[in-house]
Structure formats: C-alpha cells, structure tokens
C-alpha positions in Angstrom: -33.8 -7.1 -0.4 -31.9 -7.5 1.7 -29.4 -5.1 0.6 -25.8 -7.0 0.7 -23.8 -4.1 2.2 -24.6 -0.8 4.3 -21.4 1.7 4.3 -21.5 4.6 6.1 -20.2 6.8 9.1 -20.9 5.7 12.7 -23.6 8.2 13.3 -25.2 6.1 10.5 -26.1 3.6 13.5 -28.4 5.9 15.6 -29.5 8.0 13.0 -30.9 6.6 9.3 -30.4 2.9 10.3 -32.1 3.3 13.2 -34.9 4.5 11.5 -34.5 2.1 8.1 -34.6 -0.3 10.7 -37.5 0.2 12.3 -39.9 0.7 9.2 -38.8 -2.1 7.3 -39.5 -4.1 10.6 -43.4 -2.5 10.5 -43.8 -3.0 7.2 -42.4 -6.7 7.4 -44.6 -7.3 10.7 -47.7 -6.2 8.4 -46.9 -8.6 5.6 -45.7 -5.4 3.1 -41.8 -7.0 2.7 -40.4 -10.0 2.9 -37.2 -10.0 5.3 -36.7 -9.2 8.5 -33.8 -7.0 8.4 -33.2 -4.4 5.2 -29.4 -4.8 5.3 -27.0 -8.2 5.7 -24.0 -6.1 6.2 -22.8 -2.8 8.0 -19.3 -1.3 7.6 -18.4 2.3 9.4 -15.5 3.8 6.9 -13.2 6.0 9.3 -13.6 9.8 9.5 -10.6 11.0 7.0 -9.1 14.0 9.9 -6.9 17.1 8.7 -3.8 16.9 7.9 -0.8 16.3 11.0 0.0 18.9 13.1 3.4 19.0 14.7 4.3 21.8 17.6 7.2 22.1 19.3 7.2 23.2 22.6 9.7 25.6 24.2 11.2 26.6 27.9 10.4 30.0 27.8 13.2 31.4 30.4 15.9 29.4 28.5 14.1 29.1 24.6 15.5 25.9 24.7 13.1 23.5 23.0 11.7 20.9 24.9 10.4 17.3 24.6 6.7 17.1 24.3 7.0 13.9 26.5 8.0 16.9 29.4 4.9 18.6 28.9 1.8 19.4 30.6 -0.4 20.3 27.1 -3.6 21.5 29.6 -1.5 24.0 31.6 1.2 24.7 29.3 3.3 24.0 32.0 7.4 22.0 31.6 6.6 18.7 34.2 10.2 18.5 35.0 10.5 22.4 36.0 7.0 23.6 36.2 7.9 26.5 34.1 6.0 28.0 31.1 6.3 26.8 27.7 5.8 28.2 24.5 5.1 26.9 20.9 5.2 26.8 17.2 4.2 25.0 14.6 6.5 23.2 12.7 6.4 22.0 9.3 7.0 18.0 8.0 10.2 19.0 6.2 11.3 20.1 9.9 10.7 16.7 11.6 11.3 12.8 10.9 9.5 9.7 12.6 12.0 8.0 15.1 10.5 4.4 15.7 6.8 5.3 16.6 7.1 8.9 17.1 7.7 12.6 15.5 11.0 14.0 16.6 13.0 17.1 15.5 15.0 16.4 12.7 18.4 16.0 13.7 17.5 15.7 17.5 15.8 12.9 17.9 15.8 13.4 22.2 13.4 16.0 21.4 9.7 14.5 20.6 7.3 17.0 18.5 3.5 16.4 19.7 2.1 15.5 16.6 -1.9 15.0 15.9 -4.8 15.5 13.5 -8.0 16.9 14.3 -11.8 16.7 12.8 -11.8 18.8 9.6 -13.7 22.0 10.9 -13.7 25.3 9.1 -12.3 27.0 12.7 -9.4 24.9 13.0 -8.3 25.9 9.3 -7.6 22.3 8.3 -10.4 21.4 5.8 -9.9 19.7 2.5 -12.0 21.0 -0.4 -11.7 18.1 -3.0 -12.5 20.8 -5.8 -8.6 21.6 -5.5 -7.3 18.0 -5.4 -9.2 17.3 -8.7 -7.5 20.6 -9.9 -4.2 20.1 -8.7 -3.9 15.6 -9.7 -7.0 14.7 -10.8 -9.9 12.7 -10.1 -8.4 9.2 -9.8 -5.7 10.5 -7.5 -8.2 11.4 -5.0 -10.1 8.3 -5.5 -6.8 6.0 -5.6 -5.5 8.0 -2.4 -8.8 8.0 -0.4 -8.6 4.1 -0.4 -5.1 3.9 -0.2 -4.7 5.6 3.0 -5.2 2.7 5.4 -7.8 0.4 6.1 -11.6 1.8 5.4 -12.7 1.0 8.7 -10.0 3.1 10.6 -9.6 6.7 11.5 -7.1 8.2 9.1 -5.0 11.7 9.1 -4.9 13.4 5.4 -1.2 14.3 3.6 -1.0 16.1 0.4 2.5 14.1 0.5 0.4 11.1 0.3 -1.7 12.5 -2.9 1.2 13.2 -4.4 2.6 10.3 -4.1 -0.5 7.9 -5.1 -0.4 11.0 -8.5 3.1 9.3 -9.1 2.2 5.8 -9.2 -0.6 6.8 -12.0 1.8 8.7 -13.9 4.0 5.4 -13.9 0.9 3.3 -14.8 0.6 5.8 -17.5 4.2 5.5 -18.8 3.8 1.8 -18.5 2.0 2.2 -22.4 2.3 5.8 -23.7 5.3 7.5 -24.3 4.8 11.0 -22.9 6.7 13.1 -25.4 4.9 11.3 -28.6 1.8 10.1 -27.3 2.3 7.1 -28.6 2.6 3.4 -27.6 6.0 2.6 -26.0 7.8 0.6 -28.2 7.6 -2.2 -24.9 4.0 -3.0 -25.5 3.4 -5.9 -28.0 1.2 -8.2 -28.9 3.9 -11.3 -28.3 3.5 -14.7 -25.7 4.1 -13.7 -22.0 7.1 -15.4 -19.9 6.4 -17.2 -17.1 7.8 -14.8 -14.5 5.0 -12.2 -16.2 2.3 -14.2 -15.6 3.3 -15.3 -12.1 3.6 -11.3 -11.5 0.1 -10.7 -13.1 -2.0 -14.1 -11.6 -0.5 -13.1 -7.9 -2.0 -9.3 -8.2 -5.0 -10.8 -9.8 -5.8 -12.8 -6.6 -4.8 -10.3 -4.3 -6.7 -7.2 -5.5 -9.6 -9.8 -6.0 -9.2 -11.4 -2.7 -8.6 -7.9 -1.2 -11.8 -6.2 -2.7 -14.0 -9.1 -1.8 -13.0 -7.7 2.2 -13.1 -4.2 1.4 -9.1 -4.1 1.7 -9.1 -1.4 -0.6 -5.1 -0.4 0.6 -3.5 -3.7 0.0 -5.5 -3.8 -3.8 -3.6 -1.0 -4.3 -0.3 -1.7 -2.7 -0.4 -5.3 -4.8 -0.7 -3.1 -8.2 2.1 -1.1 -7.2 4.4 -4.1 -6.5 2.9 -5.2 -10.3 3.6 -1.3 -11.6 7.2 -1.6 -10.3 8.4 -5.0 -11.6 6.4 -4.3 -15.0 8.7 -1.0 -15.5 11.9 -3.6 -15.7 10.3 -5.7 -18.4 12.0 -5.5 -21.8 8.5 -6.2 -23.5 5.3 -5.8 -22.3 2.9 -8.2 -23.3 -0.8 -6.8 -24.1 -2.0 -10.1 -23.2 -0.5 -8.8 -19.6 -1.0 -5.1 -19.5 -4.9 -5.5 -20.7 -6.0 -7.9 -17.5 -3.9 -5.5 -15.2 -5.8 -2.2 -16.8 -9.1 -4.0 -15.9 -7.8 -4.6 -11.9 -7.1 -0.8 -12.0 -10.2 0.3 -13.4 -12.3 0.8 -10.0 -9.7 2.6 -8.3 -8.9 4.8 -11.4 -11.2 4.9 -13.6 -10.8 7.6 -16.2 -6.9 6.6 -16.8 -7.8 2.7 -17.1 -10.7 3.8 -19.5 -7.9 5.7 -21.6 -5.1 3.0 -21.3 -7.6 0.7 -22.1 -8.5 2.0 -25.9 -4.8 3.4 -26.8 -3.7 -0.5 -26.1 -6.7 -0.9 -28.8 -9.4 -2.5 -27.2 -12.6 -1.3 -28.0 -15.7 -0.7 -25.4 -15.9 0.6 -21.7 -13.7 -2.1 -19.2 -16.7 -2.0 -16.8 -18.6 -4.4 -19.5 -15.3 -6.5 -19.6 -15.0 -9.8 -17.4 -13.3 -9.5 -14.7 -9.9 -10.9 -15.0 -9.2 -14.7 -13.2 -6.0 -16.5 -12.0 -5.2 -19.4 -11.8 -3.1 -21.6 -9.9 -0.8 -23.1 -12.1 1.1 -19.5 -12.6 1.1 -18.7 -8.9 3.9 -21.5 -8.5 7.2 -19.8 -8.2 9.4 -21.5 -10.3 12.8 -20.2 -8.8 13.8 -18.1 -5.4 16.8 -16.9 -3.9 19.0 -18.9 -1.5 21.5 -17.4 0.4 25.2 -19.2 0.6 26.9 -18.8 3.7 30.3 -19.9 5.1 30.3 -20.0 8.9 27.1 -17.4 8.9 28.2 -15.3 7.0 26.7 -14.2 3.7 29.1 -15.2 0.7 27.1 -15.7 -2.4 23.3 -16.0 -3.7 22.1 -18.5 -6.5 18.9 -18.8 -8.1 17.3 -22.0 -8.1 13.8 -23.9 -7.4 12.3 -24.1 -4.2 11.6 -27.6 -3.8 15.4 -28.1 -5.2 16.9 -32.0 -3.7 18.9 -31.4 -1.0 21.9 -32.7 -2.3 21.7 -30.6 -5.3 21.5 -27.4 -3.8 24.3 -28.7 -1.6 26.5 -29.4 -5.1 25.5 -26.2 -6.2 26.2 -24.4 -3.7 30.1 -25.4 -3.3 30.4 -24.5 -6.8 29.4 -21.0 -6.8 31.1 -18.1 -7.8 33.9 -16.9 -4.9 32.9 -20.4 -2.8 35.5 -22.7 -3.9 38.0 -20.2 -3.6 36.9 -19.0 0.1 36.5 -22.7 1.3 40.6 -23.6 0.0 42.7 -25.0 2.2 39.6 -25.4 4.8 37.7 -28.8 6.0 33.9 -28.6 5.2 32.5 -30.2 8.7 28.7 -29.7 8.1 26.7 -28.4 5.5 23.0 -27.0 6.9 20.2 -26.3 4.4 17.0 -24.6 5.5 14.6 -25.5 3.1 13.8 -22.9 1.0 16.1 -19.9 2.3 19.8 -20.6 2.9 22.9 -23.2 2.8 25.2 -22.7 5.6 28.7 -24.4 4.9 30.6 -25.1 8.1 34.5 -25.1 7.9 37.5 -24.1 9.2 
C-alpha cells in the first residue's frame, strides 16, 4: 500500500472509493495501516456508448428531406417553416462526414443528426462481447476497446472499427506466417537488421513505452500500425526485429503475440521476456526528404541528411533530375533553403 493506480467508472468516486476511503482512513487513524490514503492514483475510463445513430429528418407536406440544423428535435417541429417533420433511420453506407459533421451522402447541404446513446437493453443498442469474440476474436476486442480514443473520454462503438483493428492483426499475422502453408514467410530470417529497420523498431519502442507509461493506450496502438505498415515493404524481415515488436504487441493482443512468438521459435510465454528498450543512437534519422522547387513550385525531391551543409544541398539540388533542364536559359537570382524541408531556386 498504497496501491499505484485506481481505474474505474466515475460512479467509482461516490460509491466504493468513497467508502475504501473512509475505512482505510479509520483503520490508519487507529494505527492498523500505514498510509494515509489507499490509492496514489485515480483514472475514470469513459463509458464505451452504442453504436452512432444517424436520422434524417423530413418536411412532411413536401417529403423533401431536411437539414437537422432546421430542426426543432423536442417538438419535431421545421424552425424555418414550423411545419411537422418526419424521420428515419439511415444507415453509415448512406451518409459521409463533411468537416465535423454527418451529411447525406451526395448532399452535403443536408446534415443528418447523428448521436450515440448509453447502451440499455430498451434502446436496442447493446454490445454483447460473447459475439465479438465469435465473430474476430478476443484480441480484436481488446486491441479495439483501447484503440478507440483516449481511455479517459466518452467513446461511441462501430463494428467498422472492430473490423478494422481484426485487419491490422491479420496483417501482423501475415507479417511471419504464410496463410496458405502455415509456415514461416520466406521474409523472416535470422540475418543483421538495416539501419532504417531499427530506426522503424527503436521509434515504436519509445512510443508504445512512453504511451503506456500515460495510459495512451490509442497512440501504442496507432505507433505499431505505422511499424505493421512499413514492415510489410521490407524484403527481409529480421527476427532480431520482428521478436522485440511481438513483445510490444503482446498486452494488447495477447493470444496472437503468444503464437507469433513460438512459430518465430522462441521458446516460453513473452510475459516472462524483458521488455524491449531503445536506444538513442537508432532514433537518429539518417536521411529525409527535401523538396526542390523553382519559383514555388514543386519540381523534384532528393533524399539526403538532415543536417546536410547548406551549400551542398544547394549543389545537389541544381543537379537533380529535370532541374538543369527546367532552369536553361534562366538566371538563378536567389537560392532559399529551409533547413530541413525544401530548396527554393529563384529564376527567371
């Protein structure tokens, strides 16, 4: 005691902790424990609501269908003509997100009043996680439930989104096995990594360890994705890369890390493995891309170190590819360099 971190719902504050509270405090005014306070840290997770509902409202004189912005949703009432409105529900295939808000797909003058609402057994909405198991498994639920925003805020649920987190495994998985022989792709081997692989592997080591540390559960998991994506372009996978990634994965998605974890032939559970550690000398980004332009105008890209001399990136850059060619015949009046992002070549 004290207990390092208290997670639970908001109701958590004037129901159990008050009451943990206040017997821990009797018992440590009579001597019986030794801290004030039973718990250093509180977090509320947010209440996970149904999934979105969009309705679209109608004139119902004209059945013309009308913006939810002209709509009185107590009486049911058109602002603009104080008719009656009618409305259906609509389905996500039938509208797309215009800036910050639903519209109808197609018409984007006409705004859909969209909303979730507290799971209740009435309302029709609820979730039964017995069917997500079924349906993608248990470390899509897991994976999703964190991924859907921050754990502190109030989130809507979207079978889209389950789906979409079931993807990502299934390329994780592909990543090592091939599905039609269930064997080890031919990618994996046990060779020396490249620089660029270990740059990719130390930067999502220190973000889903940074991110974890603050309970940033959807960033951990939008990091390994960014890792999952440039990993599918390698030629060869090192193990000495895919084995630290598997044990970042693991308490997100447990039962697929356990099983990539043996077929790439290591032995034990990867909750008795150390946690995997960067370092600094890999997070260094040995070349980005600058932009060429000719008056400001995009011409050419080139590849080259960050912390390139000035002049050389100049020299480069009047050399490269279409650049001689577009600058013939014209006087070069100023070259600009912005450290790190462009060269602007002024001529005319």
């Amino acid at each position: 005691m004290p207990v390092d971190l208290y997670v639970g719902g908001a109701e958590h504050s004037v129901l159990h902790l008050l009451y943990a509270r206040f017997w821990h405090k009797v018992l440590y005014d009579i001597g019986v424990v030794s801290t004030e306070e039973p718990f250093s840290k509180l977090v509320h997770q947010g209440m996970i609501l149904g999934e979105m509902e969009y309705q679209l409202y109608y004139d119902k004189e004209t059945n013309l269908p009308i913006s939810a912005d002209d709509v009185d949703s107590n009486t049911n009432i058109q602002i603009s003509t104080g008719r009656e409105v009618s409305s259906k529900i609509l389905i996500e295939d039938d509208i797309e997100k215009f800036d910050d808000i639903f519209v109808l797909k197609n018409n984007n003058k006409i705004r859909i009043d969209a909303r979730s609402y507290k799971m209740s057994k009435s309302r029709g909405n609820v979730i039964n996680p017995d069917d997500i198991v079924t349906n993608y498994g248990a470390d899509s639920l897991r994976l999703y439930e964190m991924f859907m925003g921050p754990l502190r805020d109030m989130k809507s649920w979207s079978n889209k989104g389950v789906e979409g987190v079931h993807r990502f495994l299934n390329r994780v998985w592909r990543l090592a096995v091939d599905e039609e022989t269930d064997q080890l792709v031919s990618e994996v081997k046990d060779i020396e990594p490249t620089y660029d692989q270990l740059h990719i592997l130390h930067k999502t080591i220190k973000k889903v360890t940074e991110d974890i540390e603050n309970l940033q559960f959807n960033t951990a998991i939008a990091a390994m994705m960014i890792f999952v994506n440039e990993a599918t372009n390698w030629k060869d996978r090192p193990k000495s890369v895919m084995n630290p990634f598997i044990l970042l994965l693991f308490p997100f998605a447990p039962h697929i890390a356990e099983e990539l974890w043996t077929r790439l032939g290591n032995s034990g559970n990867p909750i008795y493995h150390a946690w995997p550690t960067y370092s600094d000398k890999y997070l260094q980004v040995n070349e980005i891309t600058w932009v060429i332009q000719i008056n400001g105008k995009i011409r050419e890209k080139i590849n080259a170190s960050p912390d390139i001399a000035k002049e050389e990136v100049e020299k480069i850059a009047l050399s490269t590819g279409k650049i001689p060619d577009l600058l013939s015949g014209k006087t070069i009046r100023k070259i600009i360099v912005v450290p790190k992002k462009l060269v602007n070549i002024v001529a005319n």
